[in-house]
NUVOZA-647073 format. One record per atom (N, C-alpha, C, O): x, y, z; residue in three letters; atom name; residue number from 0. Coordinates in steps of 0.02 Angstrom, whole numbers, always signed. Layout:
+--------+--------+--------+------+------+-----+
|      u |      v |      w | rest | atom |  nr |
+--------+--------+--------+------+------+-----+
|      X |      Y |      Z |  ALA |   CA | NUM |
...
+--------+--------+--------+------+------+-----+
END
This chain:
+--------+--------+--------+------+------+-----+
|      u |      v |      w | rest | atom |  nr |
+--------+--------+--------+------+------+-----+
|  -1317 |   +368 |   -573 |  UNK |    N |   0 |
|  -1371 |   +403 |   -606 |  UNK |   CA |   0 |
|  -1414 |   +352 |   -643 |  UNK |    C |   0 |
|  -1389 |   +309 |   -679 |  UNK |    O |   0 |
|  -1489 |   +360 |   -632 |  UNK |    N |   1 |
|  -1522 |   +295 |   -669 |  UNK |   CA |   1 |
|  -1527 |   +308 |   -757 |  UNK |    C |   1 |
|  -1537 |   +364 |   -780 |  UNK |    O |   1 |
|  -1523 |   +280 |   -778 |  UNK |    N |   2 |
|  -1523 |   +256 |   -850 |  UNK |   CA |   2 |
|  -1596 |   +207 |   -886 |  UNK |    C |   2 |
|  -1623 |   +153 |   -871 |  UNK |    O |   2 |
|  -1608 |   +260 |   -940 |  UNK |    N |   3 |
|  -1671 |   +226 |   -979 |  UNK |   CA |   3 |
|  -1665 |   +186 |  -1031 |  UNK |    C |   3 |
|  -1611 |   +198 |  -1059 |  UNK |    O |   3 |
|  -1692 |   +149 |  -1055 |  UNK |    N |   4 |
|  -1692 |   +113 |  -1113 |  UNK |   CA |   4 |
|  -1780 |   +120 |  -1145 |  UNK |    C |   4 |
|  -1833 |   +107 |  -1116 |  UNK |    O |   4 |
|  -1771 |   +137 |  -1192 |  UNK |    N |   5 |
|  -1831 |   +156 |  -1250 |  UNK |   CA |   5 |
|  -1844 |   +138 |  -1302 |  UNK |    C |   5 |
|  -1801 |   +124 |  -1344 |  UNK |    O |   5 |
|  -1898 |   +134 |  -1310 |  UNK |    N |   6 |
|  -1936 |   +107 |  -1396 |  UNK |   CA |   6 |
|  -1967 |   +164 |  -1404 |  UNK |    C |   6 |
|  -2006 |   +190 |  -1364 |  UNK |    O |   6 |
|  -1943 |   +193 |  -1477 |  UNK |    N |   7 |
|  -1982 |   +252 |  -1505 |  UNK |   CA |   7 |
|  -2039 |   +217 |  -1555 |  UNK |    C |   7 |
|  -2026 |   +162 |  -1579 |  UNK |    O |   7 |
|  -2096 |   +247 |  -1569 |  UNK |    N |   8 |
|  -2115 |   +211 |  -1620 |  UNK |   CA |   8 |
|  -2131 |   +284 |  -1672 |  UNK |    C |   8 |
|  -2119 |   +342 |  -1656 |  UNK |    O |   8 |
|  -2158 |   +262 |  -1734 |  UNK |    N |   9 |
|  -2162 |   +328 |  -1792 |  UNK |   CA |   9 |
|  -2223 |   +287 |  -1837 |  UNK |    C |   9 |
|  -2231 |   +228 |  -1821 |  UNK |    O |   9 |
|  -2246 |   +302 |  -1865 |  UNK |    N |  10 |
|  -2297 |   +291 |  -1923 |  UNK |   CA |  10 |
|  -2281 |   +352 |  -1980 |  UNK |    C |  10 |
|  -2282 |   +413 |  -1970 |  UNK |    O |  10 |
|  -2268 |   +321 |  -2034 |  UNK |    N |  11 |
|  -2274 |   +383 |  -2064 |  UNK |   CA |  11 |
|  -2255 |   +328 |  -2152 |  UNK |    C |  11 |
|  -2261 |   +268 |  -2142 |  UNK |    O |  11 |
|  -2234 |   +347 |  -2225 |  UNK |    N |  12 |
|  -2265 |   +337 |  -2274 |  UNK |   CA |  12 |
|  -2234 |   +269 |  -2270 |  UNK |    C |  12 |
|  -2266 |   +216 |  -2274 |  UNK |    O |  12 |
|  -2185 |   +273 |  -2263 |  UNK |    N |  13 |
|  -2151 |   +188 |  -2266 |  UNK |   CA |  13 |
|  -2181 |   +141 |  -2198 |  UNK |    C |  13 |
|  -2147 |    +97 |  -2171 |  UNK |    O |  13 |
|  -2239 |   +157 |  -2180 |  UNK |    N |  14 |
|  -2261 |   +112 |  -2122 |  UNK |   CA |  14 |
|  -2245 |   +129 |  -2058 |  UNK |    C |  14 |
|  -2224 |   +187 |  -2055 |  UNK |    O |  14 |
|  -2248 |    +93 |  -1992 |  UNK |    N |  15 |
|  -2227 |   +111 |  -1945 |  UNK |   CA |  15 |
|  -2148 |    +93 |  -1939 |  UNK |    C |  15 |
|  -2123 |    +50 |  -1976 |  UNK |    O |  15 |
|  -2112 |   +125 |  -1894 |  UNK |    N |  16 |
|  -2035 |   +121 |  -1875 |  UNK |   CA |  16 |
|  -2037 |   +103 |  -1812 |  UNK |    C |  16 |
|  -2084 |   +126 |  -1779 |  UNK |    O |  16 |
|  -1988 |    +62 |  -1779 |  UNK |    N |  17 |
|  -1999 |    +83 |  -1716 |  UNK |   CA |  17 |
|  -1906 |    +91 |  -1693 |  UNK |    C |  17 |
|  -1872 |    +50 |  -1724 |  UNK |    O |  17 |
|  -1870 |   +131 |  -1651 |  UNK |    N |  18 |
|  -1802 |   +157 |  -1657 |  UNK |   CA |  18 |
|  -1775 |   +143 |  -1581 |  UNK |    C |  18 |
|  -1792 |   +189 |  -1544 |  UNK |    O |  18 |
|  -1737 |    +92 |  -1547 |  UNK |    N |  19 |
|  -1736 |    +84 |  -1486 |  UNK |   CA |  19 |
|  -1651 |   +133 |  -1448 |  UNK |    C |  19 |
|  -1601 |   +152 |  -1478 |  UNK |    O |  19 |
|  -1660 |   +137 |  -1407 |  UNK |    N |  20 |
|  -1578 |   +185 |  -1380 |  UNK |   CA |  20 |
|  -1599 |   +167 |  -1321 |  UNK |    C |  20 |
|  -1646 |   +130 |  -1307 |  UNK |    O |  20 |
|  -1532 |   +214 |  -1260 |  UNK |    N |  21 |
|  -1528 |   +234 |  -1201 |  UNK |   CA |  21 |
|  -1528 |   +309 |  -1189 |  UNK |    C |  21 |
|  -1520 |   +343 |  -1240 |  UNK |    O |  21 |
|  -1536 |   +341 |  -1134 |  UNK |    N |  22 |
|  -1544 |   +401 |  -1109 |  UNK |   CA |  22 |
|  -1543 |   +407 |  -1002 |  UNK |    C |  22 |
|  -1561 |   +366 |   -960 |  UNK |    O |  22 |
|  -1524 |   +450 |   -997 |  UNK |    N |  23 |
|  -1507 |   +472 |   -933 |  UNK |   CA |  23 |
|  -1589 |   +521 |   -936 |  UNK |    C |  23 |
|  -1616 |   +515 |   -881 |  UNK |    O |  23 |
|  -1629 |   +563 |   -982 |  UNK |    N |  24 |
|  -1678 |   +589 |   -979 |  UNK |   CA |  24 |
|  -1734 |   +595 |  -1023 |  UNK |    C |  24 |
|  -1752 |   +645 |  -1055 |  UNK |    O |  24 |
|  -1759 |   +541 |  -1022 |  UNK |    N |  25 |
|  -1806 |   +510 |  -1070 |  UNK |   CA |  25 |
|  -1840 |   +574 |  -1119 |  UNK |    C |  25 |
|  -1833 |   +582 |  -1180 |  UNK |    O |  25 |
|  -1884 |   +620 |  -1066 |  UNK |    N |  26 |
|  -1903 |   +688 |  -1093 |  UNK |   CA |  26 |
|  -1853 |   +733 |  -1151 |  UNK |    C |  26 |
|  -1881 |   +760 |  -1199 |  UNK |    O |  26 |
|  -1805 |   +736 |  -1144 |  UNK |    N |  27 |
|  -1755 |   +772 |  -1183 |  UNK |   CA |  27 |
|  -1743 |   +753 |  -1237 |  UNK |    C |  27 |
|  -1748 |   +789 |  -1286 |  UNK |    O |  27 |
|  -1719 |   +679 |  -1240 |  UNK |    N |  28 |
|  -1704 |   +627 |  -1289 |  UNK |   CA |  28 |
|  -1746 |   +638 |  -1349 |  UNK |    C |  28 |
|  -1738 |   +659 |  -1406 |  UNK |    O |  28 |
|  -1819 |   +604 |  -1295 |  UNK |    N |  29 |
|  -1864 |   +619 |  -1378 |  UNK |   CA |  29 |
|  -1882 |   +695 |  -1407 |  UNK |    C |  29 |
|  -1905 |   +712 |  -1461 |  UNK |    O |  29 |
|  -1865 |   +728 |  -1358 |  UNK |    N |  30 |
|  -1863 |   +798 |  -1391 |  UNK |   CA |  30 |
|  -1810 |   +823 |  -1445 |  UNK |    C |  30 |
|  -1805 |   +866 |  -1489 |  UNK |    O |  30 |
|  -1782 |   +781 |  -1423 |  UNK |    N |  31 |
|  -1713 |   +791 |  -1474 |  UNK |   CA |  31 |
|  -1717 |   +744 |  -1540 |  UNK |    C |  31 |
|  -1689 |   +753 |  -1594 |  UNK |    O |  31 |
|  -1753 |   +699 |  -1524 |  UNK |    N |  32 |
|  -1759 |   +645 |  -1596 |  UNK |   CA |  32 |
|  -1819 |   +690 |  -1621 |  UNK |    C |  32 |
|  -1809 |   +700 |  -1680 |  UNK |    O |  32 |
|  -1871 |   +717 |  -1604 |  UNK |    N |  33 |
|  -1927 |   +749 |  -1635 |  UNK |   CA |  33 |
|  -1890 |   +802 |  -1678 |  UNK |    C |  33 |
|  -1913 |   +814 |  -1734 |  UNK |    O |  33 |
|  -1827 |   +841 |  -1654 |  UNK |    N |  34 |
|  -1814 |   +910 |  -1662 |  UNK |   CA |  34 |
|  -1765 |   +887 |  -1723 |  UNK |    C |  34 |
|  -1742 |   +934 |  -1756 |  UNK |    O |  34 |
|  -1745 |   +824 |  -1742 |  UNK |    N |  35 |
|  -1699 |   +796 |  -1793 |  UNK |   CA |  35 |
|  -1645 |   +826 |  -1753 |  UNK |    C |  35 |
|  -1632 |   +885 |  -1766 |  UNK |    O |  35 |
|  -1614 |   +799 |  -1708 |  UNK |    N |  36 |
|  -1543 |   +804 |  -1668 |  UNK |   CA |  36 |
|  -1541 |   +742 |  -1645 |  UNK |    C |  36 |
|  -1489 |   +723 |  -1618 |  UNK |    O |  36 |
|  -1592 |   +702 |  -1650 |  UNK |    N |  37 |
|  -1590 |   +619 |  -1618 |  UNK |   CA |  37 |
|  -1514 |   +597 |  -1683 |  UNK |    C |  37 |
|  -1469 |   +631 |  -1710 |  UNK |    O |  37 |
|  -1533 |   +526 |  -1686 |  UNK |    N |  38 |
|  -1480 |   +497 |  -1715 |  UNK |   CA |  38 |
|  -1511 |   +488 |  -1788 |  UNK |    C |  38 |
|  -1571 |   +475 |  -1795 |  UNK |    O |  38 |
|  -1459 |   +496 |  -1853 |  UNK |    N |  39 |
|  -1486 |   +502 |  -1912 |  UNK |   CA |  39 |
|  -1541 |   +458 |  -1922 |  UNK |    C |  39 |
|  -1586 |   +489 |  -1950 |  UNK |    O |  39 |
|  -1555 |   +408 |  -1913 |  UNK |    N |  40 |
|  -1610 |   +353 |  -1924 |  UNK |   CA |  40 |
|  -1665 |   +378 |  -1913 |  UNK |    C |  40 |
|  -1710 |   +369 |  -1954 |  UNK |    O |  40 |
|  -1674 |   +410 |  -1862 |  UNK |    N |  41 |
|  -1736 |   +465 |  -1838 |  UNK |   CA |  41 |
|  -1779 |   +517 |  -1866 |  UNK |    C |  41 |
|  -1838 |   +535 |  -1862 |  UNK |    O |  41 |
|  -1713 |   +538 |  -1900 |  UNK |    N |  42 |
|  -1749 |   +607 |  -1946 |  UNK |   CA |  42 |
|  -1787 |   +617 |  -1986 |  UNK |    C |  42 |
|  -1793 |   +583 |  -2037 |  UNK |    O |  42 |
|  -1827 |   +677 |  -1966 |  UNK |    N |  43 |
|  -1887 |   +666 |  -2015 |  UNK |   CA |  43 |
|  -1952 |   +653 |  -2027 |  UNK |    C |  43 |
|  -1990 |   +667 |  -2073 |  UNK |    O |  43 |
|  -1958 |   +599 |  -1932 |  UNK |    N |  44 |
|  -2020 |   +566 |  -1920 |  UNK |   CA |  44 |
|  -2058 |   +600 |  -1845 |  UNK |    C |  44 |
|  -2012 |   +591 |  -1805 |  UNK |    O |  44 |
|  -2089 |   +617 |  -1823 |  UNK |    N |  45 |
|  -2144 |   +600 |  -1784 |  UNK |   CA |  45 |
|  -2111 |   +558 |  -1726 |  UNK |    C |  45 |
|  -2089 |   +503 |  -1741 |  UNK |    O |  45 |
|  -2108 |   +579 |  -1669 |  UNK |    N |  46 |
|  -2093 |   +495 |  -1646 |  UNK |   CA |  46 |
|  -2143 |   +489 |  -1593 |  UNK |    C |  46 |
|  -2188 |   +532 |  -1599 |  UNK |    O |  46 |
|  -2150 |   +447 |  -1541 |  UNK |    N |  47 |
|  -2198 |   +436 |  -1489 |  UNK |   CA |  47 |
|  -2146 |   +377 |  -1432 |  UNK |    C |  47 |
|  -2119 |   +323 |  -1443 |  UNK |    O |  47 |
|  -2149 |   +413 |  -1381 |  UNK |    N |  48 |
|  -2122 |   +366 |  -1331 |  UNK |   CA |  48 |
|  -2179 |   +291 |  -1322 |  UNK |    C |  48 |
|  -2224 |   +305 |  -1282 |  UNK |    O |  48 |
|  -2182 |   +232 |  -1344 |  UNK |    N |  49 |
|  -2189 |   +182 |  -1343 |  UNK |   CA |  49 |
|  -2178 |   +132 |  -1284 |  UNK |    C |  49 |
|  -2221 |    +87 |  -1280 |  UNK |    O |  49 |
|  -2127 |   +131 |  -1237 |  UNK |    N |  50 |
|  -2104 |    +90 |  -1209 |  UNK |   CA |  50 |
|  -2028 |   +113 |  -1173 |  UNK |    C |  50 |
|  -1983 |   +136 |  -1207 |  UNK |    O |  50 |
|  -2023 |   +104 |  -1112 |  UNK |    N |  51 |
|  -1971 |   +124 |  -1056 |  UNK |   CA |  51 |
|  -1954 |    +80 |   -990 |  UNK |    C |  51 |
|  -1995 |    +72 |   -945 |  UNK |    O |  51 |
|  -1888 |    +51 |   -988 |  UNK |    N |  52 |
|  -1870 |    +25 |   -929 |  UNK |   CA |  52 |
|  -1795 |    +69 |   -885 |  UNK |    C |  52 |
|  -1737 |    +71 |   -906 |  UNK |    O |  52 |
|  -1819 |    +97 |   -827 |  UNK |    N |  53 |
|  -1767 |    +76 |   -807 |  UNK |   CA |  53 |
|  -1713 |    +56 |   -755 |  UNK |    C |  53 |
|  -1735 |    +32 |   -703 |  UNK |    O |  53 |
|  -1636 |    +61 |   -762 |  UNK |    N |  54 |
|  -1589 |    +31 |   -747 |  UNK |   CA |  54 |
|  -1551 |    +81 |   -703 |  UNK |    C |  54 |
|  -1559 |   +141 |   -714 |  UNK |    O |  54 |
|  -1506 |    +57 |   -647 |  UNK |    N |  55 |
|  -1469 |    +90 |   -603 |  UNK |   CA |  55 |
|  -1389 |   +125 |   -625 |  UNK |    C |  55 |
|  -1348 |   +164 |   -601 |  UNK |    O |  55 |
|  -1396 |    +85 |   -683 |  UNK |    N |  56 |
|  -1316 |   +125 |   -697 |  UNK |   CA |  56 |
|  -1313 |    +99 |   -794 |  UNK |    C |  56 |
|  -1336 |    +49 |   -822 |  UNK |    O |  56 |
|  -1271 |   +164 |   -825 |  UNK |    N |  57 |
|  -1258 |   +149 |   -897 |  UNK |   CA |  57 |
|  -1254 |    +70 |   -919 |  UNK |    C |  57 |
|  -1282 |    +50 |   -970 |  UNK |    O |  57 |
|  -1215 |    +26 |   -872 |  UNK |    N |  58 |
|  -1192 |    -45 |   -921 |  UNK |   CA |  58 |
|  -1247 |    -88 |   -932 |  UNK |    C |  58 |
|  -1253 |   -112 |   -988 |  UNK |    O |  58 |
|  -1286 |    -99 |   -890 |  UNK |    N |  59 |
|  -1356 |   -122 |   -872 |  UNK |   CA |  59 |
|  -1412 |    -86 |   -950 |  UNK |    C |  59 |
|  -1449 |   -112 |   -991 |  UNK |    O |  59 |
|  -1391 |    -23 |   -936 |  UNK |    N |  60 |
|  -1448 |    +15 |   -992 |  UNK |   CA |  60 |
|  -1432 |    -28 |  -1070 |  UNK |    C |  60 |
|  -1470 |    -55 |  -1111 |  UNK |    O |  60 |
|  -1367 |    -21 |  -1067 |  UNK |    N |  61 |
|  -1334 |    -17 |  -1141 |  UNK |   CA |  61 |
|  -1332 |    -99 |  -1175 |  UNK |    C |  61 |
|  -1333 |   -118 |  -1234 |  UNK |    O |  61 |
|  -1328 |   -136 |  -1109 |  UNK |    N |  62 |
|  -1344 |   -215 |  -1119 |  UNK |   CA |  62 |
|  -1421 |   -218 |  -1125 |  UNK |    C |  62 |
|  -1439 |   -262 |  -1163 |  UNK |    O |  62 |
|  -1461 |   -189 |  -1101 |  UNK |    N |  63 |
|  -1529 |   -212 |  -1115 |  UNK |   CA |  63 |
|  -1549 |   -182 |  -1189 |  UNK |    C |  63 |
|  -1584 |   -211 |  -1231 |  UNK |    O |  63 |
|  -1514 |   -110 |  -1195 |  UNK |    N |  64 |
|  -1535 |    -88 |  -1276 |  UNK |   CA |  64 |
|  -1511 |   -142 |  -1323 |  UNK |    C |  64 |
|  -1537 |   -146 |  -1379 |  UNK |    O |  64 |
|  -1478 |   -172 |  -1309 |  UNK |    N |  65 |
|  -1423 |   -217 |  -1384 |  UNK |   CA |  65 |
|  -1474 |   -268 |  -1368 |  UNK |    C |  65 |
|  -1470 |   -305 |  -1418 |  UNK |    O |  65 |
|  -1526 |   -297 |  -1321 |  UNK |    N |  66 |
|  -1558 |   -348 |  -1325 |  UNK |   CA |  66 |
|  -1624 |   -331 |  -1355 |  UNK |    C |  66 |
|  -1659 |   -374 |  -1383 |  UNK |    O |  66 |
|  -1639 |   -276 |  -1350 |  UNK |    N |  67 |
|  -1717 |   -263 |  -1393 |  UNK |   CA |  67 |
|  -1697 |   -236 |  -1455 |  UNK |    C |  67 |
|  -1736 |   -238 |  -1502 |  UNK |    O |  67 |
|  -1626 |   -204 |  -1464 |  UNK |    N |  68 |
|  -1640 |   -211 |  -1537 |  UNK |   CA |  68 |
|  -1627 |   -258 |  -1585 |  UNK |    C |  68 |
|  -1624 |   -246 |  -1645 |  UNK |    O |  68 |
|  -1619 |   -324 |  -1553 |  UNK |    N |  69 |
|  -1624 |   -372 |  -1574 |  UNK |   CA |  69 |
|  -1677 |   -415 |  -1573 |  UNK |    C |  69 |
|  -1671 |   -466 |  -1607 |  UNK |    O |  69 |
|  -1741 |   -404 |  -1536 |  UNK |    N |  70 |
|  -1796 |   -396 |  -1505 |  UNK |   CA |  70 |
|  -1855 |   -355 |  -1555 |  UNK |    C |  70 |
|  -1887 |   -303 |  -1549 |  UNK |    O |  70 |
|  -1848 |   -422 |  -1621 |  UNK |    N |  71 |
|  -1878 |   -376 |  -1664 |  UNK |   CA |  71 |
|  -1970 |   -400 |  -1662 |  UNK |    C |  71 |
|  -2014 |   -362 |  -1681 |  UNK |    O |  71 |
|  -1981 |   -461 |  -1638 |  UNK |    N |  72 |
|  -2042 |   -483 |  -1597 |  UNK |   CA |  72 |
|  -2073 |   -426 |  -1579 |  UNK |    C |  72 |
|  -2117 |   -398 |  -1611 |  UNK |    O |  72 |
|  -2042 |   -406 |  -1515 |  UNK |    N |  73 |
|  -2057 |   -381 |  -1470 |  UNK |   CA |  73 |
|  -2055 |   -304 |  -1456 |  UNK |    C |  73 |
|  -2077 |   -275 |  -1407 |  UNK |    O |  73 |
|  -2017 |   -272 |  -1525 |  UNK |    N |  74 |
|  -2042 |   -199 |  -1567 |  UNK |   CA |  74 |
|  -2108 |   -218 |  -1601 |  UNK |    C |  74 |
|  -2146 |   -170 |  -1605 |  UNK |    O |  74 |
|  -2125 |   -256 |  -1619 |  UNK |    N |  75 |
|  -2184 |   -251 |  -1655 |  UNK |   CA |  75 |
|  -2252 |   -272 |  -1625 |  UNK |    C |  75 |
|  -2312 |   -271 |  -1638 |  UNK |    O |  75 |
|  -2207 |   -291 |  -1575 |  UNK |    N |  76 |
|  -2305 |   -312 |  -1529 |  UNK |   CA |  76 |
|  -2309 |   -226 |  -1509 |  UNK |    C |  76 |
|  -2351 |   -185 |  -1527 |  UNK |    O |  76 |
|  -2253 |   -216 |  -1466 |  UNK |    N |  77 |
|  -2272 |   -142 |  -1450 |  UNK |   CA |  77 |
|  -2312 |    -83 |  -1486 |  UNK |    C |  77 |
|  -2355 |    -45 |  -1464 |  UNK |    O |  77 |
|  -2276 |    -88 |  -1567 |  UNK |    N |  78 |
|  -2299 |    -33 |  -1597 |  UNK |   CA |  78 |
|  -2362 |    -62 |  -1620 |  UNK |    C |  78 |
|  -2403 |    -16 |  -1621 |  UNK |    O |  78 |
|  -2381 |    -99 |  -1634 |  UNK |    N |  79 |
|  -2430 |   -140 |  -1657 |  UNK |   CA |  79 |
|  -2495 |   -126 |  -1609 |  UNK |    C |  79 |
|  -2553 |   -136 |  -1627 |  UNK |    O |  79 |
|  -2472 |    -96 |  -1533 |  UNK |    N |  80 |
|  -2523 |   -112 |  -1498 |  UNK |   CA |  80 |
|  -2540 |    -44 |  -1492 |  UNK |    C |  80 |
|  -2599 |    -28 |  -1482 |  UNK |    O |  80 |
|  -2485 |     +7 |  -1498 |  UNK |    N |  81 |
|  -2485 |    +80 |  -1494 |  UNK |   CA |  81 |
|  -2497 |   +102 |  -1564 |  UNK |    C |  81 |
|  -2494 |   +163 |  -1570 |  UNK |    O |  81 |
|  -2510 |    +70 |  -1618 |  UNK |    N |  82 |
|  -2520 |   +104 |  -1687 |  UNK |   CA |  82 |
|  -2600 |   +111 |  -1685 |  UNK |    C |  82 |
|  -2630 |   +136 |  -1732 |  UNK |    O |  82 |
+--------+--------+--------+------+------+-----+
END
């Protein structure tokens, strides 16, 4: 089953956020981070799909998430370009 990897981004009083994960259905996900059922870090904000790659199977997804959220450059060109 293919697997997504995502950059959420948010604007809101403390500046912009941007919140990276995996998902099997990109659509749902952020429906669920909008609806505050995403993951606590989420709640609260607005979000906007920003940025999406993806991958053929979970291990692939879950190795590329641990690299952008370390990938703090490269959250901020994104939201930066989408703010």
């Amino acid at each position: 089953m293919p697997c997504f990897v995502y950059v959420l981004g948010s604007l809101g009083k403390g500046g912009p956020r941007t919140y990276v994960g995996w998902t099997t259905d990109l659509d749902r996900r952020l429906g669920e981070h909008n609806s505050g059922a995403g993951a606590r870090s989420t709640r609260g904000r607005a979000w906007s799909l920003l940025y999406a790659e993806r991958f053929a199977n979970r291990g692939q997804a879950m190795s590329r998430e641990w690299h952008l959220k370390r990938d703090r450059d490269f959250r901020k060109k994104i939201s930066d370009f989408h703010g």
